[in-house]
C-alpha positions in Angstrom: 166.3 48.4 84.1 166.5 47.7 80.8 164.5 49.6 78.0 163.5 52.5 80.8 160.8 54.3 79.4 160.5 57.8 81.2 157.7 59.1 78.8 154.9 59.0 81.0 157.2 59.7 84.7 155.8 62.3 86.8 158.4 64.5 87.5 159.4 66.9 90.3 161.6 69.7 90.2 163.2 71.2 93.7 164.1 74.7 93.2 162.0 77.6 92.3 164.6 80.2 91.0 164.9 80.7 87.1 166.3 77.7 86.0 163.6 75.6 88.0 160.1 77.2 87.0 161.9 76.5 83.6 162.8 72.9 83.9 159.2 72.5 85.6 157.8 74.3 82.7 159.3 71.9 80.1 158.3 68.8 81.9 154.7 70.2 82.0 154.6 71.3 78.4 155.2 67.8 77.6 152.4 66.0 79.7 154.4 65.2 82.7 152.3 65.1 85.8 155.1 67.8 87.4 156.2 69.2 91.3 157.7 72.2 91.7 159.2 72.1 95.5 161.3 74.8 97.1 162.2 75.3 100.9 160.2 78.9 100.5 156.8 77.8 99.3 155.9 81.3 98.8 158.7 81.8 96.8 157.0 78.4 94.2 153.7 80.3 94.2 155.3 83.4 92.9 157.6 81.4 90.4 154.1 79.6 88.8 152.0 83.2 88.9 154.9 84.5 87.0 154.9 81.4 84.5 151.4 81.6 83.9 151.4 85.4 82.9 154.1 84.8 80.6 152.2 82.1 78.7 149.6 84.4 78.5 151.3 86.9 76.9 152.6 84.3 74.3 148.9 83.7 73.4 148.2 86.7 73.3 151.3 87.4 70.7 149.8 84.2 69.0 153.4 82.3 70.2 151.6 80.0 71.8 147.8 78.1 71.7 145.9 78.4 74.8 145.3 75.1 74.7 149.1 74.3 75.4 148.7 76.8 78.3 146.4 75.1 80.3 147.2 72.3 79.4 150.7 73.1 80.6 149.3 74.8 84.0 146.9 72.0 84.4 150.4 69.4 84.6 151.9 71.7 87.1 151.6 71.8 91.0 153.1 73.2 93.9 154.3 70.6 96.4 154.3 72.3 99.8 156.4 69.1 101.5 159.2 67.6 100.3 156.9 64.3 101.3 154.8 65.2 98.8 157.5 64.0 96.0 158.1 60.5 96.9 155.4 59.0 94.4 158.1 60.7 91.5 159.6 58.9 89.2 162.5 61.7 88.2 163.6 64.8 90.9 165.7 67.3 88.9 167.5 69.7 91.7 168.0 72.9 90.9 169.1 74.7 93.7 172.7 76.3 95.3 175.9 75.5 93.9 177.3 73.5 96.8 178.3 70.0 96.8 177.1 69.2 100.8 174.1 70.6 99.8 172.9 68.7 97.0 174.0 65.7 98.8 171.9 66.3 101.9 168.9 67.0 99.8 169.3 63.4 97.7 169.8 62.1 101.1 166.6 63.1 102.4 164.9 61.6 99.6 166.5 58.9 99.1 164.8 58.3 102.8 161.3 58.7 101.5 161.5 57.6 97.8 161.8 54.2 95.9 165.5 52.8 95.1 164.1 53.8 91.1 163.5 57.1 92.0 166.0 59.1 89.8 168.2 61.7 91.1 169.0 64.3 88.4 171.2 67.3 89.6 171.2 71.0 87.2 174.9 71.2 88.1 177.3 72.8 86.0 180.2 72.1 87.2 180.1 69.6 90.4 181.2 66.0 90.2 178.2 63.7 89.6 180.7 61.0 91.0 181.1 62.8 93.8 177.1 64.1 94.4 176.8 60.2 94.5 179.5 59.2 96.9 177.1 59.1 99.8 173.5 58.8 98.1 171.7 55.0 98.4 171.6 53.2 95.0 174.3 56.1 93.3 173.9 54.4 90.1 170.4 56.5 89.9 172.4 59.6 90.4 172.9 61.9 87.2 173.7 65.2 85.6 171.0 66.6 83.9 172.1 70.2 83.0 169.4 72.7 81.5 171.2 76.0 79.9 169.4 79.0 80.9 166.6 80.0 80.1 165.7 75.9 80.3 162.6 76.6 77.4 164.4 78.3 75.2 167.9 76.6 75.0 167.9 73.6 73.1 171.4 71.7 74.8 171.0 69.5 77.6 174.4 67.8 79.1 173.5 64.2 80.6 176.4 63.4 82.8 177.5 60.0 84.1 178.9 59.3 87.1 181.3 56.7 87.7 178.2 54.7 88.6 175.5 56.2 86.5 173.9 53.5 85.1 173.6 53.4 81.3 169.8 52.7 81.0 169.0 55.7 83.0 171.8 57.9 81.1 170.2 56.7 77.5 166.4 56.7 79.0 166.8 60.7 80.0 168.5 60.8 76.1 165.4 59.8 74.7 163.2 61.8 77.2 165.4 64.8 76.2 164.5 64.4 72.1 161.0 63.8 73.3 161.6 67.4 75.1 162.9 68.6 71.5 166.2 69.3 73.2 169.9 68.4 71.9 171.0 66.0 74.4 174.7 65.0 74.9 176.4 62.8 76.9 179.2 63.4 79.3 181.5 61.6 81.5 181.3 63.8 85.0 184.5 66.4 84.6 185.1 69.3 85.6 183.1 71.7 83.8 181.8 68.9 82.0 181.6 69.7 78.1 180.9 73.8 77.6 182.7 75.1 80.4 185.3 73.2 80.1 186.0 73.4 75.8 184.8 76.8 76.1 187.4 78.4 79.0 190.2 79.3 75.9 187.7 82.1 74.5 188.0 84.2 77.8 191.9 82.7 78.5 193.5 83.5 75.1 191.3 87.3 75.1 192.2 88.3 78.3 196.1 87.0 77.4 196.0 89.3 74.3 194.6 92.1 76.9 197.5 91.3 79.4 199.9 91.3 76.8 198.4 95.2 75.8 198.3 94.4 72.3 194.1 95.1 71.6 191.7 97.1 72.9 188.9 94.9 74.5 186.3 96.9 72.1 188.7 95.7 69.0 189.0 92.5 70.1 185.5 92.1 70.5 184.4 93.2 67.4 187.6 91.3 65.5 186.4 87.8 67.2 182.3 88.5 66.2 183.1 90.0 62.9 186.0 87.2 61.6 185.1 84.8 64.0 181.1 85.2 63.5 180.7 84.6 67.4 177.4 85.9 68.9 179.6 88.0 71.3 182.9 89.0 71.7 184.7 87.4 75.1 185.2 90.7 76.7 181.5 91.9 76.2 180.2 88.3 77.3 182.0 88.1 80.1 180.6 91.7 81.1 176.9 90.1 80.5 177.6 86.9 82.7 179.4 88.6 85.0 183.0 88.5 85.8 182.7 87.2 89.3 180.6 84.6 88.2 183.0 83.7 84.9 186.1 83.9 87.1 184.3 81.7 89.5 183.8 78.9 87.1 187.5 79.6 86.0 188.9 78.7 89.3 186.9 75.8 90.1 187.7 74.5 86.9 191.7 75.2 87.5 191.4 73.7 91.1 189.5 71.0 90.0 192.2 69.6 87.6 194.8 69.8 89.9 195.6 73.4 88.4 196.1 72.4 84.6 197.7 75.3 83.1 195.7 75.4 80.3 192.9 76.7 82.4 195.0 79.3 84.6 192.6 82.5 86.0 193.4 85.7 84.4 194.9 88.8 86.5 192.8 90.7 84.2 190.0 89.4 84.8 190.8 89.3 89.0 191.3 93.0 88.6 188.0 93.8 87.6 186.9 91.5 90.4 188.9 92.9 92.8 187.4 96.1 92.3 183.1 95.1 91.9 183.8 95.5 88.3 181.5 92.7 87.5 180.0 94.0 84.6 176.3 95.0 83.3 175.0 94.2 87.1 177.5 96.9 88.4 177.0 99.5 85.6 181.1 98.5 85.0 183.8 96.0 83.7 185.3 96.0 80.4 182.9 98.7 79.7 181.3 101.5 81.4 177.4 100.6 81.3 175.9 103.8 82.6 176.6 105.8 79.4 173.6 106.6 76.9 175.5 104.4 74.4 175.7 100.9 76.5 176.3 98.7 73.7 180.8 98.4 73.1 181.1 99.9 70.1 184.3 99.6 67.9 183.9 102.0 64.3 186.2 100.8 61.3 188.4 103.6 60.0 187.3 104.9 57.3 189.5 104.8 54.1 189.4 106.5 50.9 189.3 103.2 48.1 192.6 103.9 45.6 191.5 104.0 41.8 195.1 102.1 41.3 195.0 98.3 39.6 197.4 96.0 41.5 199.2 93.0 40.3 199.3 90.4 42.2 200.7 86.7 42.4 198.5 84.0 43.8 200.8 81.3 45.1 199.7 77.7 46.2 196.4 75.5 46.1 194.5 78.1 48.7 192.5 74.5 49.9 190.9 75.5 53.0 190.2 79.5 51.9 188.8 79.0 48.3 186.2 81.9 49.1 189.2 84.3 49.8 190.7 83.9 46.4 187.3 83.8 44.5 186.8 87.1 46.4 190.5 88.4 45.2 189.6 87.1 42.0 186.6 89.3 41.2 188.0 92.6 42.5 187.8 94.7 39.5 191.0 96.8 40.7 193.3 93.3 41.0 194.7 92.0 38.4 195.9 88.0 40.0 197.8 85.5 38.6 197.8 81.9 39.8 200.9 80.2 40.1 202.1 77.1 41.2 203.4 76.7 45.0 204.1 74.4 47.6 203.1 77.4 50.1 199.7 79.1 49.9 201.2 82.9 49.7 199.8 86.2 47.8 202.7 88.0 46.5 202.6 91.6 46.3 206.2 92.9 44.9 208.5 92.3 47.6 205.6 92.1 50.1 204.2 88.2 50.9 201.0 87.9 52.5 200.2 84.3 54.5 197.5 83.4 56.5 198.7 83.1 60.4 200.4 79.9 61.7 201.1 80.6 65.2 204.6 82.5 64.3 205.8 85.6 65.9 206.5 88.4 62.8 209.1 89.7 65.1 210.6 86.6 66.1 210.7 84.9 62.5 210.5 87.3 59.9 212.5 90.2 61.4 214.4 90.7 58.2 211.3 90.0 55.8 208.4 92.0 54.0 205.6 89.4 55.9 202.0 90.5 56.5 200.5 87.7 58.7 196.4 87.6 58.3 194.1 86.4 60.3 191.3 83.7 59.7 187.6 84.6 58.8 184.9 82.3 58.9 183.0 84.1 56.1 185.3 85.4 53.3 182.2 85.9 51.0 181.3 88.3 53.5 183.9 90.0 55.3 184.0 93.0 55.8 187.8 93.5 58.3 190.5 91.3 58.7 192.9 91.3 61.0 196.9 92.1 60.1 200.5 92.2 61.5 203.4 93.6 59.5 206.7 92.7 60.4 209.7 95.2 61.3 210.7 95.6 57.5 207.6 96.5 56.0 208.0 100.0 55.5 204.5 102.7 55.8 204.1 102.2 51.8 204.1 98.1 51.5 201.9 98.3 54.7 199.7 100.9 52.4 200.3 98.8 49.3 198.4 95.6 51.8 195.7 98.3 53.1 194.8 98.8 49.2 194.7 95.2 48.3 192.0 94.8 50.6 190.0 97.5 50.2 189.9 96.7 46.6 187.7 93.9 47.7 185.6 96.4 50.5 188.0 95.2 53.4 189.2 96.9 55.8 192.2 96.3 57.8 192.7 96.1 61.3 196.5 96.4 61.5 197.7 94.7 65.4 200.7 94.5 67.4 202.5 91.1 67.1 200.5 88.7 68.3 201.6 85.1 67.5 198.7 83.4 65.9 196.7 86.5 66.0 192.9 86.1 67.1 190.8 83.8 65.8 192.4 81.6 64.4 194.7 81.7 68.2 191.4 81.4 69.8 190.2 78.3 67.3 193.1 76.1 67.6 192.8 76.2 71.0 189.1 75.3 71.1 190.4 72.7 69.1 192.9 71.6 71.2 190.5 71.8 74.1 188.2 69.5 72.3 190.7 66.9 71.3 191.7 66.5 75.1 187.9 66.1 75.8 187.8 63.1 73.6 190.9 62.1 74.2 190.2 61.5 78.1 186.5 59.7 76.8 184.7 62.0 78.1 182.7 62.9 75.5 182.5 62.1 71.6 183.2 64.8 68.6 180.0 64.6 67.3 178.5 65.4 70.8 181.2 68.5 71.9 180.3 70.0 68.6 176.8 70.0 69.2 177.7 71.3 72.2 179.2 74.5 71.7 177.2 75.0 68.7 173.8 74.8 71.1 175.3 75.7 74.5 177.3 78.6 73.8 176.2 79.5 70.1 179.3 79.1 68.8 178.9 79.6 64.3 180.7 76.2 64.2 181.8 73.0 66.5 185.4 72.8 67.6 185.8 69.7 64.9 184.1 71.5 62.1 186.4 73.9 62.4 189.2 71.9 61.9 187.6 70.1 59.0 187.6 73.6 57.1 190.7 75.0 58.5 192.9 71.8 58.5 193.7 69.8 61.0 197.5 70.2 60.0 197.1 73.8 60.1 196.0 73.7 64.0 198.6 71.7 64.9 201.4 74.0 63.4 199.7 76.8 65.3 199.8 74.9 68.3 203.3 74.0 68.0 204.5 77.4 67.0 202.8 78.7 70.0 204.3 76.1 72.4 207.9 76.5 71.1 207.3 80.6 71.2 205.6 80.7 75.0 207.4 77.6 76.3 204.3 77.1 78.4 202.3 73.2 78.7 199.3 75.6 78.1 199.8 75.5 74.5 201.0 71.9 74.4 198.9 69.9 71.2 196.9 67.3 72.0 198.0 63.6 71.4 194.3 63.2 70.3 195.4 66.0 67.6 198.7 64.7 66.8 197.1 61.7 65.5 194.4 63.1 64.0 197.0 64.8 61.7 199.1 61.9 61.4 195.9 59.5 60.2 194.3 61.6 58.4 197.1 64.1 56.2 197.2 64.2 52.4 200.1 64.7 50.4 197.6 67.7 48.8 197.6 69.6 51.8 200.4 72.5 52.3 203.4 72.2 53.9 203.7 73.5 57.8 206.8 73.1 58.9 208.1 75.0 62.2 209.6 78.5 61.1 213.0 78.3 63.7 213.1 82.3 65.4 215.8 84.1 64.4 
C-alpha cells in the first residue's frame, strides 16, 4: 500500500450530529464524492438542510463564493442504507462514545466493504488498538479526530493503533494538509495528545480552589491575563460542561491504571453532584442567569505614588528581558544593574524573585521575599500575581504595590501558593508533555501544534520551556514534589535530560531552597 494517494477517495461519513455534517462538509468542500449515513435518515436530511442554509448565509456575507456552495452541495449525498457505502474508499464514524459500539458498526462494514476500505473513528479518547481488536484487516483501522466545529478548527489527531499501518496514517497526513488542516500524529493513548497534555490546566485550578487560596473569578482572569489563555480553566470548564470535563477526567484516570497525575477533582464532583454543569444548567462556577453572564474579576483601583524608588537589579534576567526593559523605562524608578549569580530586584530590605515552586511560608518565614508570578507578555501586562512572606510588614508589601504601579501594574497579592499560577500551571503542561514524548507517543514539534490549534493555547508546552528555561521548570517541579510529597508532581525523565543535555553555565542557578 505504498504511496496511498486518498486525493480523489470518495468518502462517507456515519453520524449526522454536529461533528458529522462538519466532517461531511469538509470532505465535500474539497471535491470528495461524500456519504453522510446515520441510523435516523431523517435526522441526515435535517443535518444537510441546515448545512446548506448556512452556506448561504456565508454568500450572502460574501464569506464564501456560490460557486464553492454548490459545488460543495453537489459532492454531498444522503445515503439511506449503510449498503449504500460499500463503494467508499474512507468511512469516518462519528457517532456515540462507546467502545462496543463503534466496534459493531466497523464490523458490519467490514462485511460489505473491501479489505482497503479505511476505517477512521472521531474518537477522542477510545483506544484505536482496542476499536481494532475485533475488526478484519485492523491495520486499516485509525483515529481520525476532528475538533469541533470540524470546518473551522484547524487540528486533526491521526492516531495509530498498534496495527495501524503507516501508509494509511501518512496518506490521511497528506489528505489532512490537502484539507488545510494541522495534522499530528499520535500513538493511541488515553486521551491521545490534547486531553491528555491538557488535564493539568483544570487539575492544578481546581487544586488552588480546594486549597481556598483564589477566587475562581481571580484565577480566571490571573491565568488569561498573565497566562494569555483564551479562557480561564474555571470559566472553560463552565462552557464544556463539568459533567462532560469530569467525564473525560475519569476515563483518562481509569485508563492509566489511576496515574495520579490525572486524579478527578472533589471540586469539580461537587458541582456535578449537584447538576451544576455550567452554561447548559444556568450554574457552575458561575451563576449564568444573571444580566451580567460573562465572570467578571475588576482590578482594584490604586492611586499611582508621585515617590521615585531606588532599586537594585540583580542577575542576567535571561528569560524575562521584557520585564526589566519595562522596569527600566518607568520614569518614577531609578534601577541599577548589578552583578548576580541570582536574578533578584532588591528593594531595601525587600527581594523580589520570580516563583520557583517554593512555599514563602515554608522557606522564607524569617525573610522579606515577594514571590512573582510569570507573564507571557511583560511589554503588556497589565497585573501580576504576588505572595509576600510572614515578615513583610503592610509598608514593604506597599513599598512592592508602588514598584509596580510605577510601571501601570497592578498587583494581585495571593495566599501562599507554591509556584503560584502560571507558571504552576506551565510546568506542569510541561511535564505533561515531556511524558508524552517520553512514552513515543507523539513528537514536540507535533504536541505543540497541538495545544496551540486544539485548545488555543498562546504557546506549545516546549515553547514555553524554551522562553522560560528548561532548568527553571524543573526546579519548580522539584520544589513542588519535595513540598506535596505526591508522584503527581514527580519531573519527567524526559525533562531531567532535557536539562542535563542542554544547560549553560549562563543560565542561573536553581538549587532546592531546604524548608525551614
Amino acid at each position: 500500500m505504498s504511496q496511498l494517494n486518498l486525493q480523489q477517495t470518495k468518502v462517507a461519513v456515519i453520524g449526522a450530529g454536529t461533528m458529522g455534517i462538519g466532517i461531511a462538509q469538509l470532505a465535500a468542500m474539497h471535491g470528495h464524492q461524500t456519504y453522510l449515513f446515520d441510523v435516523d435518515a431523517e435526522k441526515s436530511k435535517i443535518a444537510v438542510a441546515q448545512l446548506a442554509d448556512q452556506l448561504a448565509k456565508r454568500v450572502q456575507a460574501g464569506k464564501m463564493a456560490q460557486q464553492l456552495v454548490d459545488s460543495t452541495l453537489a459532492n454531498l449525498s444522503i445515503a439511506t442504507a449503510i449498503e449504500q457505502l460499500a463503494e467508499t474508499d474512507l468511512i469516518v464514524e462519528a457517532i456515540v462514545e462507546k467502545k462496543e459500539v463503534k466496534q459493531q458498526l466497523f464490523q458490519q462494514l467490514a462485511a460489505i466493504c473491501s479489505p482497503q476500505t479505511i476505517f477512521a473513528s472521531n474518537t477522542s479518547s477510545i483506544s484505536i488498538t482496542a476499536i481494532a481488536s475485533i475488526i478484519p484487516h485492523p491495520e486499516r483501522v485509525v483515529g481520525l479526530h476532528f475538533f469541533n466545529p470540524a470546518p473551522v478548527m484547524k487540528l486533526v489527531e491521526i492516531i495509530r493503533g498498534l496495527k495501524t499501518s503507516a501508509e494509511i496514517a501518512t496518506a490521511l497526513t497528506e489528505l489532512m494538509h490537502l484539507w488545510k488542516k494541522v495534522p499530528v500524529t499520535a500513538k493511541s493513548t488515553p486521551g491521545f495528545i490534547v486531553n491528555r497534555v491538557a488535564r493539568p490546566y483544570y487539575a492544578e485550578a481546581f487544586r488552588a480552589l480546594q486549597e481556598n487560596v483564589i477566587s475562581p473569578e481571580q484565577l480566571d482572569f490571573i491565568l488569561r491575563e498573565c497566562g494569555r489563555f483564551a479562557m480561564g480553566p474555571c470559566e472553560l470548564t463552565d462552557l464544556i460542561g463539568q459533567d462532560v470535563n469530569f467525564s473525560v477526567t475519569k476515563s483518562v484516570y481509569q485508563e492509566f491504571f489511576y496515574e495520579p497525575r490525572y486524579r478527578p477533582s472533589l471540586i469539580q464532583k461537587e458541582l456535578v453532584d449537584a447538576g451544576c454543569y455550567g452554561r447548559k444548567s444556568g450554574q457552575g462556577f458561575y451563576h449564568y442567569a444573571q444580566a451580567e453572564k460573562t465572570p467578571q474579576y475588576r482590578l482594584p483601583q490604586m492611586e499611582k505614588s508621585e515617590q521615585q524608588l531606588a532599586v537594585q537589579i540583580k542577575g542576567a534576567w535571561l528569560n524575562l528581558p521584557a520585564f526589566i526593559q519595562r522596569i527600566q523605562h518607568a520614569e518614577r524608578i531609578d534601577a541599577n544593574c548589578v552583578a548576580d549569580q541570582r536574578d533578584v530586584i532588591q528593594m531595601g530590605e525587600v527581594t523580589l524573585k520570580v516563583t520557583q515552586g517554593e512555599s514563602v511560608d515554608l522557606s522564607y518565614a524569617q525573610e522579606k521575599i515577594v514571590l512573582m508570578d510569570w507573564h507571557a507578555d511583560w511589554s503588556k501586562a497589565k497585573a501580576i500575581a504576588l505572595v509576600a512572606s510572614t515578615a513583610c510588614t503592610d509598608q514593604d508589601k506597599a513599598q512592592v504595590a508602588a514598584f509596580f504601579q510605577a510601571m501601570d501594574m497592578i498587583p494581585i497579592w495571593s495566599q501562599d501558593h507554591p509556584g503560584l499560577y502560571v507558571m504552576r500551571t506551565i510546568a506542569m503542561l510541561v511535564n505533561e508533555a515531556c511524558e508524552a514524548v517520553l512514552h513515543a507517543i507523539a513528537s514536540e514539534q507535533h504536541i505543540d501544534a497541538a495545544m496551540k490549534y486544539g485548545v488555543n493555547y498562546p504557546k506549545g508546552p516546549f515553547e514555553w520551556a524554551e522562553s522560560i528555561g528548561y532548568n527553571t521548570i524543573l526546579q519548580i517541579l522539584e520544589n513542588l514534589y519535595h513540598i506535596y510529597a505526591e508522584e503527581k508532581y514527580r519531573p519527567s525523565l524526559y525533562l531531567r535530560k532535557k536539562v542535563a543535555l542542554g544547560q549553560t553555565p549562563q543560565q542561573q542557578d536553581l538549587q532546592y531552597r531546604q524548608a525551614g
